[in-house]
N, C-alpha and C positions, 0 to 999 in steps of 0.2 A: 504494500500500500504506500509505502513511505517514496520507494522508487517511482511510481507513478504521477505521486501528487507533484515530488520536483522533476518528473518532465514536463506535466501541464504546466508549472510555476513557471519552468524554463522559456516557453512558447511565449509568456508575456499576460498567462491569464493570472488574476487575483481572486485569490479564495473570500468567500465571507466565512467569519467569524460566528459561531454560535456555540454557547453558555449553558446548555440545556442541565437542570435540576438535577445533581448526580453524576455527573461528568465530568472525564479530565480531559484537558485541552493540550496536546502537542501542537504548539506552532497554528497551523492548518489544520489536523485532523484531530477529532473530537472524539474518542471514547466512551462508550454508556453502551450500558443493556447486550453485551457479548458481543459489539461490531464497533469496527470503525469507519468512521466518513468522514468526508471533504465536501463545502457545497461551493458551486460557483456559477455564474450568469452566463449564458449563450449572448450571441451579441445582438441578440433581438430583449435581451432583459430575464431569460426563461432561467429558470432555478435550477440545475443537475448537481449530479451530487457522485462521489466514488465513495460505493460502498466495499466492505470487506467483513465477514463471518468473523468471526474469533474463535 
C-alpha cells in the first residue's frame, strides 16, 4: 500500500486527509477497522480512494 500511494504522490496527485474516530494516521494512509486507505480527487472533483485488507 505504502509503494502505491508514493507512486500516485509521485505523479503530482495530493491525498486528502481524514481523522476518522479510532484511527491512526501514516502521513497519507489512515488505518481503522483491519484496512488501510488513501483518498484522493479525480480531476473532475470525484473522491477515490486505495484501499488494502489487513
Amino acid at each position: 500500500m505504502e509503494r502505491e500511494v508514493a507512486e500516485v504522490r509521485a505523479r503530482g496527485v495530493e491525498f486528502d486527509h481524514h481523522d476518522p474516530p479510532g484511527a491512526r494516521s501514516d502521513v497519507d494512509i489512515v488505518i481503522a477497522g483491519g484496512a488501510k486507505a488513501a483518498w484522493f480527487k479525480d480531476t473532475e472533483g470525484g473522491m477515490l480512494a486505495i484501499v488494502e485488507s489487513c
